[in-house]
N, C-alpha and C positions, 0 to 999 in steps of 0.2 A: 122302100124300107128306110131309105136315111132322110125321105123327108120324114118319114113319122116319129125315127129318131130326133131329129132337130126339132120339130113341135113339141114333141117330150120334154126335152130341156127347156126350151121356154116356157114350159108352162111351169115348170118346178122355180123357175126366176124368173117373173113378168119384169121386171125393170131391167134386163139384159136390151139389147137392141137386136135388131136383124142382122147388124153385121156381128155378131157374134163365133167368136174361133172355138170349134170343137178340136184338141188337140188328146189322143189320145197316148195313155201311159200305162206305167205298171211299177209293182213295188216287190221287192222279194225279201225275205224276212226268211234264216237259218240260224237253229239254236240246237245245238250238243249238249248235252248234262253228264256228268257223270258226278253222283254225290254216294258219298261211303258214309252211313250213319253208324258209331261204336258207342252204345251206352249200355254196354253190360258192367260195365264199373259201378252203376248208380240199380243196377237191378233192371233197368230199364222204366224206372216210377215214373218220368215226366215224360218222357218222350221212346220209341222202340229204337232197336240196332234194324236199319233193312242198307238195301242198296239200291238206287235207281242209275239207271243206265239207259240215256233215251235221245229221241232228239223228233224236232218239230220242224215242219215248213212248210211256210205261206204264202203264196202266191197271190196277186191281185192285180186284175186292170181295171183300168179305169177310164174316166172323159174330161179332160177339164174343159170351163166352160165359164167364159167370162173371167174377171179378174181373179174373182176368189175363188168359184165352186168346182166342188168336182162330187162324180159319181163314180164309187167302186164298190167291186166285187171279188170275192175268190174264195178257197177251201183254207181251213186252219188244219193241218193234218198231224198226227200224233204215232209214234212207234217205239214203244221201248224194246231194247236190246235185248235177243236171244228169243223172241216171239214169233219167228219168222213163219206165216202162216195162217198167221189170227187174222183178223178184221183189223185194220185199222181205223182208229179213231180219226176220223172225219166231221168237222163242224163246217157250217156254212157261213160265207162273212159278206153283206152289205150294207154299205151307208152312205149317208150324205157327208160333205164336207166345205165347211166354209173357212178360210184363212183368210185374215187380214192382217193388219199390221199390228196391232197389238189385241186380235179377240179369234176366237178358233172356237168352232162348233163343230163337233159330231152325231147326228144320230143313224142310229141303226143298231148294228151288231157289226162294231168294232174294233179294233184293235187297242189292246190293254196298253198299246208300246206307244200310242198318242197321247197319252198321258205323261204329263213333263213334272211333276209334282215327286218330291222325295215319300217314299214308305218304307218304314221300318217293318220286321217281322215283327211288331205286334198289332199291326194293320193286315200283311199280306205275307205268309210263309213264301219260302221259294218252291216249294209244290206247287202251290195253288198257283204263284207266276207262270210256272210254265207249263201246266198242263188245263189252268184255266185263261188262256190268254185273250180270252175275247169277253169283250162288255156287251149287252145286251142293253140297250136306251139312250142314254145322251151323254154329251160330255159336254161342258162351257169351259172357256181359259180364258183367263186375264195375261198377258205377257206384256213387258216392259223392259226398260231396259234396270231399272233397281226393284222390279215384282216380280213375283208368277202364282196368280190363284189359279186353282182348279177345282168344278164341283163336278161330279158323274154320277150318275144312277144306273145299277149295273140290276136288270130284273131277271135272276138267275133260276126263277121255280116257279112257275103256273102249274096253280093247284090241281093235282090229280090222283089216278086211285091211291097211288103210291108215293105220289110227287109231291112235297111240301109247298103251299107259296111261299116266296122270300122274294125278299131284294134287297139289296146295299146300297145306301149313299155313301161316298167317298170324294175325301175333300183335305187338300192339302196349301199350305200359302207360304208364302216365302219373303220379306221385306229388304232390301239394302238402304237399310237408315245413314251406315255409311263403309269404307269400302272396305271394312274389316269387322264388321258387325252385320249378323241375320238376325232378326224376326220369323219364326219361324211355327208352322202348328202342323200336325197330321189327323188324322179324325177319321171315324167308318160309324154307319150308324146301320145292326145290320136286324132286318126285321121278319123273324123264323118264325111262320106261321103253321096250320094244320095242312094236313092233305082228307083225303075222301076218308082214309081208315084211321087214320089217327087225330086227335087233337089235342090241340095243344099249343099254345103261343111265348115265344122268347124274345126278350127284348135283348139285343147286343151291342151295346154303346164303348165306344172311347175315345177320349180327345184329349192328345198331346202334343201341348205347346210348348217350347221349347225357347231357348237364347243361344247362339249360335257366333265365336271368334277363331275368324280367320288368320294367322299371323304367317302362314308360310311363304309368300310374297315377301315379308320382309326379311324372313331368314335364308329367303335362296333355297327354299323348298318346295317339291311341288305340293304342298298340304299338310298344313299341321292346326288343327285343328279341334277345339273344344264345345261341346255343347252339354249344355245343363237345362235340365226341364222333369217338367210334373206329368205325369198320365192317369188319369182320371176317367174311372170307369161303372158304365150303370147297365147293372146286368138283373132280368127280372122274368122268372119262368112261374106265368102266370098260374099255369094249371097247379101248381104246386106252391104258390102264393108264399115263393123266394125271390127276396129282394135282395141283390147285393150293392153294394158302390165304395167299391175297393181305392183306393188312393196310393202315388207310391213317387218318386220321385229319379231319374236317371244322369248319369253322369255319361257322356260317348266322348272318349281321344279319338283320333284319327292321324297319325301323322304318315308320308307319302315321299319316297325319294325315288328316282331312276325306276318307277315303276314299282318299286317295294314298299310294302307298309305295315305296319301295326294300327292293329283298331281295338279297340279296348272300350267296351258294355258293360257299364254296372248299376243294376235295378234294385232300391229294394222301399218294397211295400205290399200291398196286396195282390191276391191271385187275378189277371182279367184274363180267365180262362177259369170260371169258378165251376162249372156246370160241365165239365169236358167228361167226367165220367160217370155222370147223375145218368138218370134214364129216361125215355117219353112215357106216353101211358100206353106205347105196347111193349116196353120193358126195352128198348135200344137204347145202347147208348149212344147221348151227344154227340163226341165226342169231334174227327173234323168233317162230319157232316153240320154240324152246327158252328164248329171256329172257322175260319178263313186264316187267323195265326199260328205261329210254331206253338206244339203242345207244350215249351217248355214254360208257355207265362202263367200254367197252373202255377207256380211258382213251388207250393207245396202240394202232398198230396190231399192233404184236407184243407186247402183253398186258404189256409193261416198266412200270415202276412212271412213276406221273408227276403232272402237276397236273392239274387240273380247274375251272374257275369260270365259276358262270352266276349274271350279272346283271339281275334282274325290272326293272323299270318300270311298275310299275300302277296303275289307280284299279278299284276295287271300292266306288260306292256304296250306301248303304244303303237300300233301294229298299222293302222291307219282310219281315214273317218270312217268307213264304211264296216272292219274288221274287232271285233274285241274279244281279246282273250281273259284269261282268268285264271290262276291255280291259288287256292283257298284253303288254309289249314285250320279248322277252330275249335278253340279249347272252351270246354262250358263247367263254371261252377255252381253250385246254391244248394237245394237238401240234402243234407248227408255230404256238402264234400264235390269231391269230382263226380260230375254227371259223364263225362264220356265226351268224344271228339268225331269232329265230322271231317272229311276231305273231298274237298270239291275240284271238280275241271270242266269247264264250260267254254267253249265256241261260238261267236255269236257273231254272223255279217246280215247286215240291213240294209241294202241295197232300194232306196226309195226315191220315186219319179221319176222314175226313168222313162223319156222322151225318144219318139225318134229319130233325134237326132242323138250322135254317138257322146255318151257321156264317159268322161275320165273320172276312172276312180283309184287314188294316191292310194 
């Protein structure tokens, strides 16, 4: 059996040699949610009042093999709180993996947490982060020491009776032109097809570039921070031959002391969430079967251009590499006024490569 193993591996790397080291490992990955959504203040028109209360954990071994490659495997598992008795959601995860010194390839079915690239929630909600946390097809990374691109293709639906096709490209860049300045973009291009009983096709585009100044290094800060950028969005539901391409412009603070911060979002331009409560042609609505972002970038609820601003409240100490906490207060404005307020608490340790040989973890 483990020469047929070791044949296996060479033949996935012909340019490996014979003396090649099979060193086996593993990764474990734990994440706690707890988010309170309150938007009865606003009626609930952009987004609902619920509560999740959950938590996920991932297990994977794997083989590494030769410098860069490795093979792994394991369960993505899913439980929200007070369900005690259901099914749990169970997904399957394997892939390839190649790391070098500045290029990193994934395929298979993934983990979403290999992706080193920023996303804002008008790319990917914190739902869909944590209960869809695995990619399905490939990942590329550029890393350096003043970059980091990233492009994935996540194929999240094979057409079937019920099942829409879709898939997402997603692609994020980063530049250090210098050491208080980013270059900066985030992008999804997401393409929502028919299934057996329904047709109908949507185009979901957005791409926002960004300028990005660091100053908290010079003030004895851990992060203080401005970025200003445009988002630009081309949304097109062919069966009903609407085109949108909403345009709108954001301003993000960020500043970060002993763990404490204020963050401070403010959007205003068009809805790229324009389709969230239109319908297919068997009368469904869109809605986040079709977005992957928070429902709040309907912006309005007739998709009209308008404002948007969400105020953080956080502390995030540093608890150690492997450990991170979170308690998260955020205040949301735009139609009508106050939308209502969210409270988050999140636990998160990512225990990765672990060798058999005893690893310390600060």
């Amino acid at each position: 059996m483990k020469r047929i193993l070791y044949l296996f591996l060479v033949f996935l790397s012909p340019g490996l040699s014979a003396q090649t080291v099979v060193t086996p490992e593993a990764d474990v990955q734990f994440h706690s949610a707890l988010v309170n959504n309150e938007f009865d203040a606003s009626g609930q028109t952009l987004a609902p009042s619920l509560t999740i209360a959950t938590l996920r954990l991932a297990p994977y071994v794997g083989l590494r093999f030769g410098e860069h490659h490795r093979l792994k495997a394991g369960v993505n598992v899913c439980q929200d709180f007070g369900t005690a008795g259901s099914p749990l959601d169970v997904r399957l995860a394997a892939w390839y993996q190649m790391d070098r010194e500045k290029f990193t390839l994934a395929a298979g079915i993934y983990p979403r947490s290999l992706m080193k690239g920023r996303y804002s929630s008008v790319i990917l909600s914190d739902k869909v982060r944590f209960y869809n946390a695995l990619m399905e097809g490939l990942m590329l990374q550029w890393h350096g020491e003043h970059h980091l691109y990233e492009l994935a293709l996540d194929w999240n639906g094979k057409k079937g009776a019920d099942r829409r096709e879709q898939f997402n490209v997603i692609t994020s860049g980063r530049v250090f032109p210098l050491s208080w300045l980013t270059l900066n973009w985030e992008g999804m291009l997401h393409h929502y097809a028919s299934s057996a009983a329904v047709e109908g096709v949507v185009d979901d585009m957005v791409f926002h570039p960004y300028v990005g100044v660091e100053m908290g290094n010079r003030l004895g800060l851990q992060r203080l921070a401005v970025e200003v950028g445009a988002i630009a969005g081309y949304h097109n539901d062919r069966r009903a031959d609407d085109l949108r391409v909403p345009f709108g412009a954001d301003i993000v603070v960020d500043v970060r002391n002993w763990g404490a911060g204020v963050k401070n979002e403010a959007y205003y331009g068009g809805s790229q969430a324009p389709f969230y409560t239109k319908t297919d042609a068997a009368g469904q609505v869109y809605g986040n079967q079709l977005y992957m972002r928070n429902s709040q970038w309907q912006i309005t609820p007739d998709s009209t251009p308008g404002f948007y601003d969400k105020l953080d409240i956080y502390w995030a100490p540093k608890v150690g590499r492997a450990v991170t906490l979170r308690v998260n207060w955020s205040l949301q404005f735009g139609y009508g006024g106050f939308l209502g307020h969210q409270q988050i608490l999140e636990a998160i340790v990512n225990l990765d490569r672990i060798s058999l040989k005893r690893k310390q973890i600060n």
